[in-house]
C-alpha positions as CSV (number, residue, x, y, z in Angstrom):
1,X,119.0,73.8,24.8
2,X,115.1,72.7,25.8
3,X,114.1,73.2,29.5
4,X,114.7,69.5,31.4
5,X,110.4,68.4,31.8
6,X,108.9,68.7,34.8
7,X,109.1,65.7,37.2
8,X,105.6,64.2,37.2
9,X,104.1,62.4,40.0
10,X,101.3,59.9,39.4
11,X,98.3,59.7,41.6
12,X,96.9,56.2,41.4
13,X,96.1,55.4,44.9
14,X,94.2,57.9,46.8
15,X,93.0,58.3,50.1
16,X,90.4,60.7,51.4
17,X,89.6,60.8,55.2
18,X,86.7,62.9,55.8
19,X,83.5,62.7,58.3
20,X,81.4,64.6,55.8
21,X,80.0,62.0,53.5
22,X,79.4,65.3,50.8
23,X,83.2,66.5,50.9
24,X,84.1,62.6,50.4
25,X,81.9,62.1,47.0
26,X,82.8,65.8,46.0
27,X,86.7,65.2,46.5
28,X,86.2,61.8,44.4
29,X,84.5,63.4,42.0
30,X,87.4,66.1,41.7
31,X,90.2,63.5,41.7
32,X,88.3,61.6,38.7
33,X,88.7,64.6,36.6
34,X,92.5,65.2,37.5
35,X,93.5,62.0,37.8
36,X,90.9,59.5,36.2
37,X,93.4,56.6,36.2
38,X,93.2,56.6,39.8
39,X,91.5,54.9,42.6
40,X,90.1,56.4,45.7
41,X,89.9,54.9,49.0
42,X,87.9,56.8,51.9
43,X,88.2,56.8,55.5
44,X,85.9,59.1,58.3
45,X,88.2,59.4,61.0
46,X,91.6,59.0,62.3
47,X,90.7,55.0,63.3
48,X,89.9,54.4,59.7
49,X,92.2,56.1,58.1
50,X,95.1,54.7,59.8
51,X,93.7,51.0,59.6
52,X,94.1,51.7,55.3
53,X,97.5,53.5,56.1
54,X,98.4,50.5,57.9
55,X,97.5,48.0,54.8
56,X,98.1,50.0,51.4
57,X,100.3,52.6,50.2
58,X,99.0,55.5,48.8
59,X,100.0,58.3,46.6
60,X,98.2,60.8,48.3
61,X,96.0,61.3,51.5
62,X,93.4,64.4,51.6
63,X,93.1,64.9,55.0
64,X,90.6,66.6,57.0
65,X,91.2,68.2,60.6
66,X,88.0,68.5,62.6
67,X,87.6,64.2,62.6
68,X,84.7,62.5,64.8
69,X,87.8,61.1,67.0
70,X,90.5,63.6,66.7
71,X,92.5,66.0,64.7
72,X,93.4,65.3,61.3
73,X,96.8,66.8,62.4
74,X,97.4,63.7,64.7
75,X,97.0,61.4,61.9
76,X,99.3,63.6,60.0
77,X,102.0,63.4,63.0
78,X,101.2,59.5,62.6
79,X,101.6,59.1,59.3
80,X,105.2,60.6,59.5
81,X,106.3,57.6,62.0
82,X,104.6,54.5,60.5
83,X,103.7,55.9,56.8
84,X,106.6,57.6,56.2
85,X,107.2,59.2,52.6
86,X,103.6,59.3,51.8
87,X,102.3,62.6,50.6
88,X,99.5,64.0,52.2
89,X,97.5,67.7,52.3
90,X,95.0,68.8,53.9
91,X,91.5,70.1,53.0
92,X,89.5,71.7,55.6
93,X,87.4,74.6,56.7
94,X,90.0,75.4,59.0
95,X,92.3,77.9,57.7
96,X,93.8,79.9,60.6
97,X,97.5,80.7,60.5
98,X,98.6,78.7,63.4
99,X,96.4,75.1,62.3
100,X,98.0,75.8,58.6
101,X,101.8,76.4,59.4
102,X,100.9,73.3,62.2
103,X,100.1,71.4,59.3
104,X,102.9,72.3,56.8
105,X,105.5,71.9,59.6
106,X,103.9,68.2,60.5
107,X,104.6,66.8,57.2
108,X,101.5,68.4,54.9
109,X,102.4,69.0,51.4
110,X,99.9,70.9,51.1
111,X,96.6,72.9,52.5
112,X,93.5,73.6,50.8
113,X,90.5,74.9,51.9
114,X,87.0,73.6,51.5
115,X,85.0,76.5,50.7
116,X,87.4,76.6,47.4
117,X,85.3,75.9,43.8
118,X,85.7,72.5,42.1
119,X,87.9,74.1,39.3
120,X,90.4,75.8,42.3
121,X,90.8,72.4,44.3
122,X,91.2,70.4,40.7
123,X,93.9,72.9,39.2
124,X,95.7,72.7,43.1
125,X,95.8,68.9,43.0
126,X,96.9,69.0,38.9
127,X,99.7,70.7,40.3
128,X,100.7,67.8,42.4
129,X,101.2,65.8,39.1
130,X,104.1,68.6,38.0
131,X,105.9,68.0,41.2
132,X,104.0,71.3,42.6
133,X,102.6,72.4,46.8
134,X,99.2,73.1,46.3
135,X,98.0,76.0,48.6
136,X,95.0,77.5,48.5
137,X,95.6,81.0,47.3
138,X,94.0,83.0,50.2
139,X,96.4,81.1,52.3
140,X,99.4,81.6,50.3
141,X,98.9,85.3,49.9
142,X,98.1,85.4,54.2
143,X,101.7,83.3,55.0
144,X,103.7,85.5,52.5
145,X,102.6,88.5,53.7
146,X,103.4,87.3,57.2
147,X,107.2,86.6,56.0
148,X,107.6,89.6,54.4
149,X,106.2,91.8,57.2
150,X,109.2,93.7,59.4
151,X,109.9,92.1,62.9
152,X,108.0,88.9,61.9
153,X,111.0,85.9,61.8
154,X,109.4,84.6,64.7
155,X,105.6,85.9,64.6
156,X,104.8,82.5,62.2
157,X,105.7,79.8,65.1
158,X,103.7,82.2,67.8
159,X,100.5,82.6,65.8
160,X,97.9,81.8,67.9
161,X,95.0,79.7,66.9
162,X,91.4,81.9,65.4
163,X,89.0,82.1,68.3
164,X,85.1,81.6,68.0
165,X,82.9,84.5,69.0
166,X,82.6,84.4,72.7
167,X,78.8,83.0,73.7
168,X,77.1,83.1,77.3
169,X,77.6,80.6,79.5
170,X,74.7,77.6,79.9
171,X,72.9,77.0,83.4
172,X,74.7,74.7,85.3
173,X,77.7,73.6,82.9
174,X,80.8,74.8,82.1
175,X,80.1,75.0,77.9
176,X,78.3,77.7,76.6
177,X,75.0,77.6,75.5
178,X,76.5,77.8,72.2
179,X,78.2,75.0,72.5
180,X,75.5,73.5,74.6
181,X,73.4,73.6,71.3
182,X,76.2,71.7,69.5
183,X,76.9,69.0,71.5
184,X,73.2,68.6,71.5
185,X,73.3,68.2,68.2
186,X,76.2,65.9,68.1
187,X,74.1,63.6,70.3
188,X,71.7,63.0,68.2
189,X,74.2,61.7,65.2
190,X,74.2,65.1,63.4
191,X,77.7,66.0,61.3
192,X,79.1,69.3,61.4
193,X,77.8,70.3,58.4
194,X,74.9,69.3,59.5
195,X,75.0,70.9,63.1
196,X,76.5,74.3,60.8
197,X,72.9,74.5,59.0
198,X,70.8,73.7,61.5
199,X,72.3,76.6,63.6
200,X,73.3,79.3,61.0
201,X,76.9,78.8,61.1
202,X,80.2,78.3,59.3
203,X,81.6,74.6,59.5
204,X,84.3,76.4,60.8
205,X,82.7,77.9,63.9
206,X,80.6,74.3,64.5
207,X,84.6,72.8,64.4
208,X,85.8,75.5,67.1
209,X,82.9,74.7,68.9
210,X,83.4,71.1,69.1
211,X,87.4,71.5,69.6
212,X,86.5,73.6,72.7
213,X,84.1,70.9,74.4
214,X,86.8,68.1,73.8
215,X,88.8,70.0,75.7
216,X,86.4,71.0,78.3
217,X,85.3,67.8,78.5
218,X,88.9,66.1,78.7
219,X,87.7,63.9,76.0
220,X,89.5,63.4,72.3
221,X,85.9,62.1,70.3
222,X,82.5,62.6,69.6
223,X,81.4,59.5,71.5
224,X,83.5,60.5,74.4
225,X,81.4,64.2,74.7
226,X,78.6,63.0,74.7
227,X,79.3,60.0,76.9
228,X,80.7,63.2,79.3
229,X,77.7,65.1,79.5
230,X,75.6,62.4,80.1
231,X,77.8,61.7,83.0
232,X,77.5,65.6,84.1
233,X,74.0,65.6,83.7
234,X,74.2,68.2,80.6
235,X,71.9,66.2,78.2
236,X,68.8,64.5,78.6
């Protein structure tokens, strides 16, 4: 008796929500190799990405988290109310326990990480075609050793979030002058990736950066920081 053939899922409609104009060709670029039938739509933050949630139905939705007006997690949360049954994973720089299992528990099929080659993102989103969860294997390997560890049933939903490296604070603000440096940057129309070369860091660190100055500054976007400071005084 022959093995029943594994369920295949077709990926004609894609949608890829992304501020980084790079990771937006590049993912293209990928998909066209795994899935040249298909047809990619792009987004660059959660406003955008919704609006084409909102009008077409799509296969599959690579999401990013660090977004110029919010977390790719929110869109996520919103995509389970109002585009319900639409598969979506994430691909980020991000790849700290609690934003992964955040993800996964919010509805992501899957989570893959940005710093992966073309052939590793490409054989991850083939798998999506069997029916498969594609996880980036550093990931993978990090959450199963966290299940199998003694004592740890509960230690996944209390994982708290990677920290950047603590910085000095700036002159008469409450950021850093790390973060001072970023938001800087971010006034003047920079992207992260951008903002990450410019100052010798990871994409990652630039997104914790950024996270913390939303938050300092009460404010959920990019234009809303720097609309902040200027109010504070904290940029020219």
């Amino acid at each position: 008796m022959q093995p029943a053939p594994a369920p295949t899922q077709p990926l004609n409609d894609i949608l890829i929500v992304d501020d980084d104009a790079a990771i937006r060709e590049r993912l293209q670029r990928v998909i066209g190799r795994v899935a040249p039938q298909s047809r990619c739509v792009t987004a660059a933050s959660v406003a955008q990405g919704q609006a084409q949630l909102a009008q077409q139905r799509f296969d599959l939705t690579l999401l990013d988290v660090g977004l110029p007006d919010g977390s790719g997690l929110d869109l996520l949360a919103w995509m389970q109310v109002h585009a319900p049954g639409r598969d979506a994973v994430i691909v980020s720089s991000l790849g700290d326990d609690a934003t992964v299992l955040q993800a996964l528990r919010g509805g992501a099929v899957g989570y893959l990480l940005k710093n992966g080659s073309d052939t590793e993102l490409e054989l991850s989103l083939a798998s999506m075609q069997r029916g498969g969860a594609p996880i980036d294997p550093v990931i993978a390997r990090r959450i199963l050793a966290l299940m199998a560890a003694p004592g740890n049933s509960e230690t996944l939903a209390n994982i708290p979030p990677e920290r950047p490296p603590e910085d000095a604070p700036a002159p008469h603000s409450d950021l850093s002058a790390r973060e001072t440096e970023v938001l800087q940057l971010v006034a003047q129309g920079h992207s992260n990736r951008e903002i990450a070369r410019s100052l010798n860091l990871s994409v990652n660190t630039v997104e914790c950066h950024a996270k913390n100055i939303y938050r300092k500054l009460a404010v959920r976007s990019r234009a809303g920081a720097v609309h902040a400071a200027r109010g504070r005084g904290w940029l020219n």
